[in-house]
N, C-alpha and C positions, 0 to 999 in steps of 0.2 A: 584646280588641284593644288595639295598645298606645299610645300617645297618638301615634306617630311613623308607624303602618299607620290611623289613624283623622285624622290632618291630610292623609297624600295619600288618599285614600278621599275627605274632603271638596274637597279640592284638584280630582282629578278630574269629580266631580260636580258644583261648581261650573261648571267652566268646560265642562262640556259644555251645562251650562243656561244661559248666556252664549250659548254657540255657538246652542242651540235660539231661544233669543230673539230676539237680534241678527242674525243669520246666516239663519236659516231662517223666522221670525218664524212660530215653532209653540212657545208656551211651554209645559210640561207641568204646570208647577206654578205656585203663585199670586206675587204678587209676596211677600209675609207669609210664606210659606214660604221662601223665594230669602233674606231677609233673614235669616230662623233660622240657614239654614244658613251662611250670611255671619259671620252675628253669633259661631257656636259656634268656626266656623272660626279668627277673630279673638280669642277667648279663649284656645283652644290654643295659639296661638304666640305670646302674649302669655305665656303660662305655661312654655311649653318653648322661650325664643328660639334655643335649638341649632338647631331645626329651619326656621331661617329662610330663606326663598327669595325671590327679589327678583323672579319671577315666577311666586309665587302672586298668586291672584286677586283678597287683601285689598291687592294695592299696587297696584292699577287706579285708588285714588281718588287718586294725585297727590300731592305734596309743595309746602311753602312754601320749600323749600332752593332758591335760587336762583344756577344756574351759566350760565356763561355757554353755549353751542355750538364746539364744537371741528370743524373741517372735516376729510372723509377723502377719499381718491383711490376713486373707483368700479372695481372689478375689472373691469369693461364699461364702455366709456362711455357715457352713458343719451343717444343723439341725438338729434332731432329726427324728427319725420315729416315728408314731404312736404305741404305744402296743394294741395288743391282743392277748388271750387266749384261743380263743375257734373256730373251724369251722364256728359258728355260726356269729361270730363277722367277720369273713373274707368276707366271704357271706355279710351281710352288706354293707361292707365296697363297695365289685364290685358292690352292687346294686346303691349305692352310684356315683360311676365312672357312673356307665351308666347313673346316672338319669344328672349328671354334664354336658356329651357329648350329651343332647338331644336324648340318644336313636342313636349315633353311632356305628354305631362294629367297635370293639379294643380288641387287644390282649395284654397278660399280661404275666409279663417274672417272672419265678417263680425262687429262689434261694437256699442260704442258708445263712443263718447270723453267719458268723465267729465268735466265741468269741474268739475277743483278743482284739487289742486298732487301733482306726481309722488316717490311714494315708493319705496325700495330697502329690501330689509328681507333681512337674512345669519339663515338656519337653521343649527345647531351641534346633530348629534345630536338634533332635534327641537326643539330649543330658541329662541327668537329671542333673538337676541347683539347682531344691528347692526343699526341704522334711517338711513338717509342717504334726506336730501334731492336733486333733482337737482342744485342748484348750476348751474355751468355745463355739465355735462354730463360734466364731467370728474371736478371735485372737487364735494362738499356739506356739507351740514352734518349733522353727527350728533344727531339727535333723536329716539334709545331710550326715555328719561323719559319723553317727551309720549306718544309712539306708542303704550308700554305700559299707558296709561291709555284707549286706544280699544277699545272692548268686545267690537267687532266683529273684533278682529285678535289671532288665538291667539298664547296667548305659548308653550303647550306641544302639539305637534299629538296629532290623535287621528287613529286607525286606526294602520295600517301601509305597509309600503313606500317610505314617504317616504326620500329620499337622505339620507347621514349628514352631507353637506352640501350649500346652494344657494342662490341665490337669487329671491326673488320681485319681481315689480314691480307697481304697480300706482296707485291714485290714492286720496290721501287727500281728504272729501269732507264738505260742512257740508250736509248733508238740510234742504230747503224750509223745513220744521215750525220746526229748529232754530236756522236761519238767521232767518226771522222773529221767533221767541222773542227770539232777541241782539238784532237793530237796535229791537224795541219797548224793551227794556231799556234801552238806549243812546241811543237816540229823550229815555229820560224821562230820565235823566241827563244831557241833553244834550251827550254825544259824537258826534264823527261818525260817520255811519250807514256801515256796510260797503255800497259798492256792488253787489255780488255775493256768491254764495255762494263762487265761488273767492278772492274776497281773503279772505273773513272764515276760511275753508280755511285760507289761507296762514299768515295772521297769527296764528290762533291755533296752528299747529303751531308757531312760532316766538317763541309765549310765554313766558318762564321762568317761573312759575308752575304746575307742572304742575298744583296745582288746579283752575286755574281751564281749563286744558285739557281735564280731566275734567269736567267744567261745562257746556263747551259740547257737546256731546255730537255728537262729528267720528263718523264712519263710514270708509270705505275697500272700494274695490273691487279687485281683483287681473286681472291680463292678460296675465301674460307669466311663463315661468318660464326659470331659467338654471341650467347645472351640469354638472358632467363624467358625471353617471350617473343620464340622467332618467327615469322611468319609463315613455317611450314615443317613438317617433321623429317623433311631431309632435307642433304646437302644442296641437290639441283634445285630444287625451286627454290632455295632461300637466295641462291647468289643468280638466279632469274630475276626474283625479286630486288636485291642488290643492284643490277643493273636498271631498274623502273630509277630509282632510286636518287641516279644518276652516277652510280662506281662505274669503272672500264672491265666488264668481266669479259674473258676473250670468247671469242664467236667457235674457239675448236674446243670449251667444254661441250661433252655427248657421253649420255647415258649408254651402259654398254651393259648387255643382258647375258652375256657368256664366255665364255673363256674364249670362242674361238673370234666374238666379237672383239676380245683384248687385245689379241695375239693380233688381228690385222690393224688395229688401231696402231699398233707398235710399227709394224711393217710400211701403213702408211706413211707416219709422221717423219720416221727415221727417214726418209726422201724429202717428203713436203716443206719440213723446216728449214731449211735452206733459202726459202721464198718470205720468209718472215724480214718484218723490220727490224723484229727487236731478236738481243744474242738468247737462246735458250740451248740449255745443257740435258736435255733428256725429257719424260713425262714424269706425271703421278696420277696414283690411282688411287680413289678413296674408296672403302662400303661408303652407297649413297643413305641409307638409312641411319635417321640416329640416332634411334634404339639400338639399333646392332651394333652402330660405333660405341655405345653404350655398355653391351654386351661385352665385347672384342676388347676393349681394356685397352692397356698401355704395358709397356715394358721400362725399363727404370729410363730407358733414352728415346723409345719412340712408340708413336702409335702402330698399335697390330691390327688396325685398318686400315691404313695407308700405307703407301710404299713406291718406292722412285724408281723408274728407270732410266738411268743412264750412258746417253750416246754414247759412242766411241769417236773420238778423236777424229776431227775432220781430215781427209791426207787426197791427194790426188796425184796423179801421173800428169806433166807434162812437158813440151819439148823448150829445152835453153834455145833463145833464138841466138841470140849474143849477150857479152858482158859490157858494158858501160862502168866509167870509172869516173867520178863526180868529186867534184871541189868543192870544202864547204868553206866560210866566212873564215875559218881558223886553218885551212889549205889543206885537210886532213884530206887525204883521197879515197874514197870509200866505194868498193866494187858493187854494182847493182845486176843480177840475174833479170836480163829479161827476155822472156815466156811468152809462152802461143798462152792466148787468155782461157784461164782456168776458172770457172763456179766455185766459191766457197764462202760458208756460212754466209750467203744471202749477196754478198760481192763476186766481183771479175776481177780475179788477183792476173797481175800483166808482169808485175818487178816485184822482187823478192830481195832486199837488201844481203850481202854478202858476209858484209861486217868488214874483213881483211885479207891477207895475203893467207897468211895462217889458215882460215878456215875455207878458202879456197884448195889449199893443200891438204887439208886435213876427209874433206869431203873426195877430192880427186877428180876435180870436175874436168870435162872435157868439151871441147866444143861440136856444139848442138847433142849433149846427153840428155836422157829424157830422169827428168828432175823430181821428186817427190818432193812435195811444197803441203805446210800443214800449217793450220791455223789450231783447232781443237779447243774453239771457243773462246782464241783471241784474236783482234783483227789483224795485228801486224801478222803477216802471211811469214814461213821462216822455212828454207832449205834442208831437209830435213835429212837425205840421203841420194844416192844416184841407182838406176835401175843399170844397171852393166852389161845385162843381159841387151842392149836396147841401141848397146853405142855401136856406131859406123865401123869400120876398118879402118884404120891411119888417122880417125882423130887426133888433134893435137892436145896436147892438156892446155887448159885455158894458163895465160901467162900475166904475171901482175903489170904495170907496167913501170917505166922505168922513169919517165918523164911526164911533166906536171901534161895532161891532156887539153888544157885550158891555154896556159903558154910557153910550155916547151922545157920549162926549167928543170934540173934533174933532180928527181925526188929524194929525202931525206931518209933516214926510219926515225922514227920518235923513239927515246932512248926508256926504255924498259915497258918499250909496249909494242904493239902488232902492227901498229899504224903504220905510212907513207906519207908523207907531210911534202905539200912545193915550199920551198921556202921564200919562193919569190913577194913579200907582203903585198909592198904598194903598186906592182907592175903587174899580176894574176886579177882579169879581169871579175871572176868569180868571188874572191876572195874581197877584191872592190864593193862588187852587189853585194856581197851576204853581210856585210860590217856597215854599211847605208839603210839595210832594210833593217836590220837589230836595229841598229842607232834612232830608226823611226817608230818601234814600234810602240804599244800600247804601255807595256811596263816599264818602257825606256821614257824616250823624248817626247811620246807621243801625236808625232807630228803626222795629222788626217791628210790624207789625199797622195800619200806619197807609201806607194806598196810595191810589188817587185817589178810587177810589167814597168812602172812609170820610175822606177829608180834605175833598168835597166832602159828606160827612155833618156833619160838622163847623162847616164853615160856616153852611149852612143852618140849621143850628140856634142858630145864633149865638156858639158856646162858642170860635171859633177866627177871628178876625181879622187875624191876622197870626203868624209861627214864635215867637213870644215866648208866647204867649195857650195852645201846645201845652202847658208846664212849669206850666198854672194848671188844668189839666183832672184834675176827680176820680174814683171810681169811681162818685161819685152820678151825676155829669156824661155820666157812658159809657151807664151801663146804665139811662138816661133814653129810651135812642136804637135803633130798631130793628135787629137784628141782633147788639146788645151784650147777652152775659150778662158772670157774674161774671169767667170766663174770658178773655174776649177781651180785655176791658177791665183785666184785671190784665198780659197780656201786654203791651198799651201803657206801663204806668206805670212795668213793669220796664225794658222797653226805654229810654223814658226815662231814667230813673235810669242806667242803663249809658252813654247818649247823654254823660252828667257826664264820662268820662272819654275821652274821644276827643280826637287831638291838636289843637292850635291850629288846624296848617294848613289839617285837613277842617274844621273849625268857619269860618275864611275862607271858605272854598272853600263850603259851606253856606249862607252869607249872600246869595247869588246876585247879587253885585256883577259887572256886565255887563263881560265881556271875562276874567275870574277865572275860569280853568277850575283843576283839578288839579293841572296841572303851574306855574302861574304863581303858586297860592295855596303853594306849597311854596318858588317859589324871593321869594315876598313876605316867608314869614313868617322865613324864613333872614335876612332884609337886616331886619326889623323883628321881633323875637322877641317882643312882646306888644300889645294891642291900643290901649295908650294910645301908645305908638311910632308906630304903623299909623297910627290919626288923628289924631296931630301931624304926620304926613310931608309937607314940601311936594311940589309938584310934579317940581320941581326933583332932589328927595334920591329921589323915585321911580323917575322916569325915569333917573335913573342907576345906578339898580339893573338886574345882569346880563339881558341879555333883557324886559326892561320899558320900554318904547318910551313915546313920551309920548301915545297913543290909551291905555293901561292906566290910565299914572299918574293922567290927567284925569276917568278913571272912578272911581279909587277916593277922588280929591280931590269928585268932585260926591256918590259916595255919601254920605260921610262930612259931607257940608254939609247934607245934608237932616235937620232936627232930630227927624223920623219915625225915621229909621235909627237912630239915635246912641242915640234912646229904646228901640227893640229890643234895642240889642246891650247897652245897660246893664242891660235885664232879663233878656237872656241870663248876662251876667257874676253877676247875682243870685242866677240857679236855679241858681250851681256851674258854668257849662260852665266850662274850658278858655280862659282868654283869654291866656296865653303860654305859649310854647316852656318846655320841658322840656327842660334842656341837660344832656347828661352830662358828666362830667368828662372821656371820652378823644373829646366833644366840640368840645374849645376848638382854636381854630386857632392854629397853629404857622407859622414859616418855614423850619420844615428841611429842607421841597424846594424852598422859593423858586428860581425861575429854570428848574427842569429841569423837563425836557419827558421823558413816560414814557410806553412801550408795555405794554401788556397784555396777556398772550398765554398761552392755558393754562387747566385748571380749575384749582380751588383746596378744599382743606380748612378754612381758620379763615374764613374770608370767601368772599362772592358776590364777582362781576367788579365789580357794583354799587357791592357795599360796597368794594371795594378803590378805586376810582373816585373815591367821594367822600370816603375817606383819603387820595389824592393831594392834592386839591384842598384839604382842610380842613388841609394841611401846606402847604400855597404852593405845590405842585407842578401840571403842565398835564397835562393828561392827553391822547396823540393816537393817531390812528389806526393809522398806516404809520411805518413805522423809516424815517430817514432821516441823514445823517449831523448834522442839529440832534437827535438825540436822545441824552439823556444816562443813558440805563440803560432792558430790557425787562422787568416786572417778570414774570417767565418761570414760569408752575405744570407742573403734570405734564401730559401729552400736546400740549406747543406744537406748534404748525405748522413742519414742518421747510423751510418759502419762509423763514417769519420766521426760525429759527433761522440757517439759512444766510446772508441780508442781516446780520443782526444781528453775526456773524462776520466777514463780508468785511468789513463797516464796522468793527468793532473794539469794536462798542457792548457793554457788559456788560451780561451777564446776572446777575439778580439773583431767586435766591428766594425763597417766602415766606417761612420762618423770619428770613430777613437781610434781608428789606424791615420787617417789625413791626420788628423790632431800631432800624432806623434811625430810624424815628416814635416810637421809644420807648415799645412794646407790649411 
């Protein structure tokens, strides 16, 4: 066999065990097997790159190459459904269908409405070519990269009969599992938590990092097929056929032949959904024929063959067992409801966060009331009201508490907010953990093998009292400690030692200085390039640094006061980390866009949008949105938008290349 009948050989089998997995969730082989053939796969065309394909099955894991999204016009326009809420209004609706088709019988394909974010995806000879977003319905955004990293979604079909072209619709979709995985991750990083599985859906198909796409491990359902030569003249067998195909069509579309088949269709799901993996927000219902959808028309926003029904709001009864009150890294005390375990949207809600003192008061919670807890298709579960009817005699009202729970110290209020703060820093063992686990985690220090159980191993033991006491820890020190052999405890020290080289701005951003997220320790350390800069800064020279308001500056003037900190960060400078920016030479800022205002429009080959972004800026140039007749050149790549091209035109604005924009920066 020759190396080029032995790549598609594994090519093929690959992605049919994809399909088996993800799709059908009947694997046939082991995951160690699945990897071999990955791994062989990945040597061959490492070895023969003539034979390269941008979808085979080894480019499913994403890239760091960062472009920006180019929008495309939809061949259909992807509209709206109609809403309803009530059986009532569904009923309607078929009365409707019928009176439309003169009084013909016609069957109606019942569904389920995935909540997540609506995808278009264009087949070429079995191939997938295009990925669009819905956008407004008209136009969207093209995101092939991210899509082609969803496992669930063939990039080359199997079987036969498929049309030589078409297109598919359907909903791309962050599974329960998945979805909690990210916000615990984000939870500990302290980013904000995706409210729902649809935003964290969205936002991550709208990631430029396709890695980290492939990461989160999105899914996709399909629903609707389009094309001039479909393999059947209705809806259900075309997306029967879809699924030969290898799409994920879900196993509860079913043909429904009467009104009063609809009506329990509805009755059922509205209980059954709850069992699902993935978040869904109600049904739809199409005419299965597509003549008659043909017939039946459209209205200027939606089809008058279809139409959605929409759950209500997930809500439940049940009983406060008690209140818990939790320390986080920054000592904020934050009350937590927890509950005799409750079903919701597919979970066992147990704790129900409180928020504060305030909305303990404002709820009127009492102890052991029986609590309505509502999710209504987002996972963070949230206290919604109190049943009254329901409470004891002589309950007490639940009371905040007055002292840090963790070590006694008496609590603060944070000044123009709801909160209770310990202020005890370096003595609150909590507050200990939660500023050792940041300090370790991924978009920090990145230091492997050191997560909360083994940072609060750590402590306990006495070896780790603060993120500086980590760079004093030995092998003797590790494998002292239950669950540490030679191995594990060599993996921290290496990790460490890598930790030495990580830039400035994550080692900021590390330090856990209150209000210093990511994006603020980067544009700090931009205006301050090393740490004895950073803790000379007055108030004054902070706050007037871009987007640094004087609640930041005031934070990083008290950090920097406390003679505890200063002693940290001097033992951090010790152990080698990182305490200034690393400036390159085509670094240094220039004025040779001073003044002008520039568009960006287009992908690009020497640079990301990103990177071109912050060469505007690091030349004196502004960087904006929309062309307008203030703007002084488009810096225009390959596939612009032809709205921009054409304003760009009438206004007379130039357009300017990559090659002859570096030129001008002097690249």
């Amino acid at each position: 066999m020759t190396a080029a009948e032995r790549i598609e050989e594994l090519r093929r089998e690959i992605n049919r065990h994809n399909h088996n997995y993800y799709v059908l969730n009947a694997p046939e082989i082991s995951d160690r097997d699945f990897d071999m053939l990955l791994k062989e796969l990945e040597a061959l065309e490492k070895e023969h790159p003539e034979f390269a394909d941008p979808l085979s099955p080894t480019q499913r894991v994403g890239s760091d190459l960062v472009q920006g999204f180019e929008s495309a016009e939809h061949i259909h326009p992807m509209l709206s459904l109609s809403n309803t809420y009530s059986i009532g209004e569904v009923d309607e609706w078929f009365g409707r269908v019928s009176q439309g088709l003169g009084g013909e019988e016609f069957d109606v394909v019942g569904e389920m409405k995935f909540d997540g974010t609506s995808i278009s995806l264009i087949y070429e000879d079995g191939r997938l070519v295009r990925a669009v977003t819905r956008g407004d319905g008209v136009r969207g955004d093209v995101v092939t990269a991210n899509v082609k990293t969803i496992k669930s979604i063939p990039l080359q079909l199997q079987g036969e009969g498929w049309p030589r072209f078409f297109e598919i619709r359907g909903e791309i979709l962050m599974p329960w599992k998945e979805f909690e995985r990210l916000n615990r991750e984000r939870e500990f990083n302290e980013e904000p938590l995706f409210a729902n599985p649809r935003n964290a859906a969205a936002g991550t198909l709208k990631t430029l990092d396709t890695r980290e796409v492939a990461r989160r491990g999105l899914d996709a359902y399909f629903y609707y097929l389009i094309g001039p030569e479909l393999p059947a003249d209705n809806h259900f067998d075309n997306m029967m056929a879809a699924r030969r195909w290898g799409f994920k069509v879900s196993d509860i579309m079913t043909r429904l032949h009467s009104l009063e088949e609809v009506d329990s269709f509805i009755s059922h799901w509205d209980v059954r959904r709850k069992e699902l993996p993935v978040a869904t927000d109600g049904l739809v219902f199409k005419v299965n024929s597509l003549r008659q959808q043909l017939n039946l028309g459209f209205t200027a926003k939606s089809p008058r063959w279809a139409i959605a029904y929409k759950f209500a709001a997930e809500r439940a009864l049940t009983k406060l067992r008690f209140v818990s009150f939790e320390v986080g890294r920054m000592g904020i005390v934050t009350p937590v409801a927890n509950l005799e375990p409750v079903l919701l949207s597919g979970t066992v809600v147990k704790r129900a966060s409180l928020h504060n003192e305030d909305i303990i008061r404002s709820l009127d919670i009492h102890e052991g009331d029986m609590l309505y807890v509502e999710k209504g298709g987002e996972i963070i579960p949230k206290i919604t009201g109190v049943d009254q009817s329901g409470r004891r005699p002589g309950a007490l009202p639940v009371e905040f508490v007055s002292h840090c729970p963790a070590c006694g110290a008496p609590l603060v209020r944070v000044e123009g907010e709801a909160a209770w703060q310990c202020p005890d820093k370096f003595g609150c063992p909590p507050q200990i953990a939660g500023r050792v686990e940041h300090f370790v985690g991924r978009k920090m220090m990145n230091i492997d093998g050191v997560g909360e159980e083994t940072a609060q191993l750590f402590m306990n033991a006495g070896l780790v009292r603060n993120i500086a006491d980590l760079y004093d820890l030995t092998m003797a020190d590790m494998m002292r400690l239950p669950g540490f052999g030679e191995r594990s405890a060599r993996k921290v020290l290496d990790s460490l030692e890598a930790s030495k080289t990580v830039p400035f701005d994550r080692v900021v951003y590390a330090l856990s200085i209150p209000f210093v997220g990511d994006t603020v320790a980067k544009k700090i350390t931009r205006a301050f390039p090393s740490i004895d800069l950073l803790m000379q800064a007055s108030a004054a020279e902070l706050a007037a640094t871009k987007d640094i308001g004087p609640r930041i500056a005031d934070s990083v003037i008290e950090y920097f006061a406390n003679p505890a900190n200063r002693s940290i960060v001097e033992r951090l400078r010790a152990a080698g980390l990182q305490m200034e920016a690393v400036v390159a030479d085509d670094a240094r800022q220039t004025d040779l866009l001073a003044g002008k205002s520039v568009v960006i429009s287009g992908t690009f080959t020497r640079h990301s949008r990103d990177e071109y972004k912050e060469l505007i800026e690091r030349n004196g140039g502004k960087n904006v949105g929309s062309i307008s007749k203030k703007t002084d050149f488009v810096l225009a790549g390959d596939n612009m938008g032809p709205s921009k091209r054409d304003k760009a035109t009438s206004l007379g604005i130039p357009l300017v290349d990559e090659d002859t924009f570096l030129k001008m920066i002097g690249e």
